[in-house]
N, C-alpha and C positions, 0 to 999 in steps of 0.2 A: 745861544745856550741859556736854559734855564735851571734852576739851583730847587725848584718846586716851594712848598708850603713849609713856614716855619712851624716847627712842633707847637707852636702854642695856637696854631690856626687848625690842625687835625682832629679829626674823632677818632677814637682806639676803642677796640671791646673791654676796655675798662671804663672807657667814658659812657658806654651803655650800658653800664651793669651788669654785661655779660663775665662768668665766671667758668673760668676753664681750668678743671681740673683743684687737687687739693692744696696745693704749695703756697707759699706767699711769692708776691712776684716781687723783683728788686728795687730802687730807689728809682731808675728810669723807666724799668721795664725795657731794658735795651741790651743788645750781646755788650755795651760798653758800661755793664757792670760790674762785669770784671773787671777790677781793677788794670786799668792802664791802656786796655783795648781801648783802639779809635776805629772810628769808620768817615770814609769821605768821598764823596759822589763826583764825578764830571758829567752834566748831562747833555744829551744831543738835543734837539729842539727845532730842529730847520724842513720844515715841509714834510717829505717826501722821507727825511731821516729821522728816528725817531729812535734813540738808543742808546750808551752813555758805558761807563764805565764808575763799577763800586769796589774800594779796597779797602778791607780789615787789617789792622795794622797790630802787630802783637806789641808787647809793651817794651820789648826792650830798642832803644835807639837804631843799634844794629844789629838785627834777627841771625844772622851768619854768625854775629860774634857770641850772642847769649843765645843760641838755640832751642825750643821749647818742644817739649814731647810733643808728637802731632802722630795722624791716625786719616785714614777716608774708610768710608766703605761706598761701592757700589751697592745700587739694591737692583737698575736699568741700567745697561750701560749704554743708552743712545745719546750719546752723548762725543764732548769733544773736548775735552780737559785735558791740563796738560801738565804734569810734574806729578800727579799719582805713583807711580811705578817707584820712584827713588824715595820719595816719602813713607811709603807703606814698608819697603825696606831699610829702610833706615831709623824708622819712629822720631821721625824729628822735624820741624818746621824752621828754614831758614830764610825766609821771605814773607813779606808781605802777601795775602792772599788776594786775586783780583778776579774780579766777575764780569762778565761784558758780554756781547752778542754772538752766535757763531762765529761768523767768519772774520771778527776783530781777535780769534784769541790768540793768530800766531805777533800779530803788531803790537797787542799788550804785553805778552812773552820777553817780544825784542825789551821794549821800553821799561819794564821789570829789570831784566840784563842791567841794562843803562844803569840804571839808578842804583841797583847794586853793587853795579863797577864802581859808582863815583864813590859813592859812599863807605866805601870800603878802603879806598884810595885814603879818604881824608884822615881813617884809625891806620895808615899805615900798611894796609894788607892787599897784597897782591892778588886777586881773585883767578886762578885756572879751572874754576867750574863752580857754577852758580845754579839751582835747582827751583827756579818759581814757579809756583801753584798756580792757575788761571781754570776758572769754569766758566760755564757758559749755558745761555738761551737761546734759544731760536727764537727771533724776534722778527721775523719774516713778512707776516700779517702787517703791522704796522712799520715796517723800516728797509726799506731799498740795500739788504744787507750785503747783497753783492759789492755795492763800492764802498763795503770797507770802511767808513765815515770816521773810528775812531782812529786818534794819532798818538803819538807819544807823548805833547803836550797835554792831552786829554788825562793822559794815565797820572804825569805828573803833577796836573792842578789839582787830582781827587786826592793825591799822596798829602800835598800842601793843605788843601783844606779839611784833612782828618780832624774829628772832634769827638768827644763823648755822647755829646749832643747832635745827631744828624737829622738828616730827612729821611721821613718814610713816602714808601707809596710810588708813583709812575717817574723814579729819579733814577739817575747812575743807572746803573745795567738795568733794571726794572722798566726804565720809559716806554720800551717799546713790548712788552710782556702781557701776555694774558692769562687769568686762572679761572676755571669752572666759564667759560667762554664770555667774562666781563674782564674788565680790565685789573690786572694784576699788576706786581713792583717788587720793591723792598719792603720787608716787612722782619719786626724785631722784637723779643721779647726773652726774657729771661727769670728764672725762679732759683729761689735761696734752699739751700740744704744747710741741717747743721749734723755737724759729729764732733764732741768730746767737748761740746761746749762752744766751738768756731762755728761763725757761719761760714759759706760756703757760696759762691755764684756757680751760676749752670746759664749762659745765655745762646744763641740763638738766633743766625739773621737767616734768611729765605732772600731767594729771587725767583718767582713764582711765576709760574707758565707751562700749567699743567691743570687738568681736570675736566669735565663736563658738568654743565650745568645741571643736568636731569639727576646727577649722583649728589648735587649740594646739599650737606644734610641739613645747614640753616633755611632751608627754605622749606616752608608749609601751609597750607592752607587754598583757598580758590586761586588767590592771585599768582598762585606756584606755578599750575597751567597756561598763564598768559605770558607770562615771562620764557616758559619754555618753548610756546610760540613762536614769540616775538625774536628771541636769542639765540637759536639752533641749539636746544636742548637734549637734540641728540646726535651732536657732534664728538668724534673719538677722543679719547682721551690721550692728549698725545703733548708735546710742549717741553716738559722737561721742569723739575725743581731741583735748585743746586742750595743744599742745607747747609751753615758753616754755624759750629757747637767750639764756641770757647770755654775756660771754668781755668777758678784759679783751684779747684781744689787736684790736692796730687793722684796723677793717675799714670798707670805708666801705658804704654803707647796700644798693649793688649787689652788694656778694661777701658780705654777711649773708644777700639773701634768697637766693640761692645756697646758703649753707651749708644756711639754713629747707628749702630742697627735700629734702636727705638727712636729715635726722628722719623722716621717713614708712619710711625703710631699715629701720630699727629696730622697726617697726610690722610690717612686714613678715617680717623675721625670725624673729617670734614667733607670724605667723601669721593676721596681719589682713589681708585683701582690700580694705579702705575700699571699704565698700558705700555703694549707694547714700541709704540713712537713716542714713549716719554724718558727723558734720561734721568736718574732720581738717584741723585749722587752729594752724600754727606761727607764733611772733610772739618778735624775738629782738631781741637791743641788746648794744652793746658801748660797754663803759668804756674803749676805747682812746683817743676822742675825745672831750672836753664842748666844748658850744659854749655860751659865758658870752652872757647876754642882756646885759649891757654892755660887752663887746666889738662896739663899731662900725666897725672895722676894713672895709673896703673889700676887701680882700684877706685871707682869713684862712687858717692852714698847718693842714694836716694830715699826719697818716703814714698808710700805711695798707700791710697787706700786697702783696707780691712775687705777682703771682696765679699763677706756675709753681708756688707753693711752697702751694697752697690744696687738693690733696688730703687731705693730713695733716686739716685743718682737718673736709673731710667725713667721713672716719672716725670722728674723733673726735665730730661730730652722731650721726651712727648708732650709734655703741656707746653712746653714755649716755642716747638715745633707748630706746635695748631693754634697760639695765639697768633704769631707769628706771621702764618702764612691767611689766618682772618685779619691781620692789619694791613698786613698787604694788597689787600683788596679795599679796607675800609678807607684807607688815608690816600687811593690812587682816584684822581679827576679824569675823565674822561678825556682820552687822546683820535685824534684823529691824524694817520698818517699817510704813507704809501696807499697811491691808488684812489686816495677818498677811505680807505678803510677805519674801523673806528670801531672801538673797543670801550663800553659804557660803564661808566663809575657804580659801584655797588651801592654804598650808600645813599643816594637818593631816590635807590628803586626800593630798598628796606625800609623807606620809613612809614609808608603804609601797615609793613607789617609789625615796626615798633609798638606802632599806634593799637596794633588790635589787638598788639599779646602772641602774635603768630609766627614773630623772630624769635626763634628761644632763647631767652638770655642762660641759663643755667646749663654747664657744659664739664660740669663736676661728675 
């Protein structure tokens, strides 16, 4: 297993000067700028496998006990996720969210169960149904997905090593991923809103495995043609990106999945069609509101935002949408898995075109 590149080792499109969109980005520029949010990887690493497990962790100790408004929206559904259905009915998040490879997400599922049992055991609480979120990528190209390589040890080391501070790039669910047909990952970024004088996070993680390279809209110039050569430039756009959109600011579960529809902008942006073999599915929660499971209250208060004032709001999905999913291409190293197959780091083929002015930095 490998843990990938410490953030102070990565390039980000902020380290290039590249500017997306109007907003200011946060102190990390990571979805763990929302206050409390973690994120922590398990990654595969062993020949032939090539795939890992990522989980976002909302801020409260036990998600069951403080519940946090929560939202998806489909935009694809080729896809294979799994606790949509009760979440969308119920506008609430009570689990950790986890990300992984296809055919790992009924074994993440299990070990989600597990860890919810125990944990709920130790406040005391009997658990007779538990509801965990899990998405997922085809990581097939690079990873022998058929046996299944991740375990429940895997799910629980990513749970352990959550931090505010993670790794981007070909780590946790991303290892084995591809975007715009180079090699994709994890990728994170988030922008600040204010209203009434507060500011406000809006962040944003990607697990990216989705696009054609011939639609890449940062690529321009002569050396565009060689690469689409080189790379199957006119390979379908098919793969799948699973978007997950935290914010402490209050929203209620209606003007979340609202927000979830403009992440796919950002996708957009940069040059994806969401084809028809791609699964392009947003799942988002805000810390503006817990709903305490012993709170029996009859009538319970919420806040929630002014919805004249919820533009702001979708910008800011869409720019950290498309930072996002360009970091996750920028901060991933070239992997070589299953079969000999191998999926090539972006940033060392762009820096020809840093040099000539042919990368566009300005994406405002």
């Amino acid at each position: 297993m490998v843990r990938g590149m410490n953030m102070t080792d990565v390039v980000r499109a902020s380290d290039l000067g590249i500017t997306i969109g109007a907003l200011p980005r946060g102190r990390r520029n990571l979805i763990s700028d929302v206050p409390g949010v973690r994120v922590g990887h398990t990654t595969i690493d062993r020949g032939e496998y090539q795939t890992g497990v990522t989980v976002i962790l909302p801020p409260a100790e036990n998600p069951f006990v403080h519940k946090m408004t929560a939202a998806a929206q489909v935009i694809n559904g080729f896809g294979k996720t799994l606790g949509l259905v009760q979440l969308d009915e119920l506008g609430t998040l009570e689990t950790p969210i986890a990300l992984t490879g296809t055919l790992n997400v009924g074994k993440v599922h299990d070990a989600l169960v597990e860890y919810m049992v125990e944990l709920c055991k130790k406040d005391g609480i009997e658990l007779t149904s538990i509801n965990p979120v899990v998405g997922e990528c085809n990581d097939s190209f690079l990873n022998k997905l058929t046996d299944r390589p991740v375990e429940k040890e895997d799910v629980f080391a990513a749970i352990k090593s959550a931090s505010a501070d993670f790794q981007l790039g070909a780590v946790g669910a991303g290892r084995g991923t591809a975007c715009h047909s180079l090699k994709g990952g994890i990728g994170s970024s988030s922008r600040v809103v204010t209203f009434d004088g507060k500011e406000y996070t809006v962040g944003v993680l990607v697990q990216t495995n989705h696009g054609r390279l011939a639609d890449f809209t940062l690529l321009t110039g002569p050396e565009r043609e060689q690469l689409l050569h080189r790379y199957d430039g006119a390979a379908p756009d098919k793969g799948s990106c699973i978007m997950v959109l935290a914010t402490d600011l209050p929203l209620s579960d209606r003007q979340l999945r609202r927000v979830l529809r403009r992440c796919p902008v950002g996708l957009i942006r940069l040059g994806s069609f969401i084809g028809h073999g791609s699964g392009e599915i947003a799942i988002g929660f805000s810390t503006g509101n817990q709903f305490d499971l012993n709170n029996h209250a009859a009538i319970q208060t919420v806040h929630q935002l002014d919805e004249r004032q919820i533009d702001q709001v979708f910008r800011a999905a869409a720019e950290a949408t498309e930072e996002a999913v360009l970091d996750s291409m920028l901060t991933a190293e070239t992997v070589t898995g299953w079969k000999g197959h191998t999926k090539e780091a972006l940033l060392p083929l762009v820096r020809p075109f840093l040099a000539s002015g042919e990368f566009m930095p300005d994406r405002s």
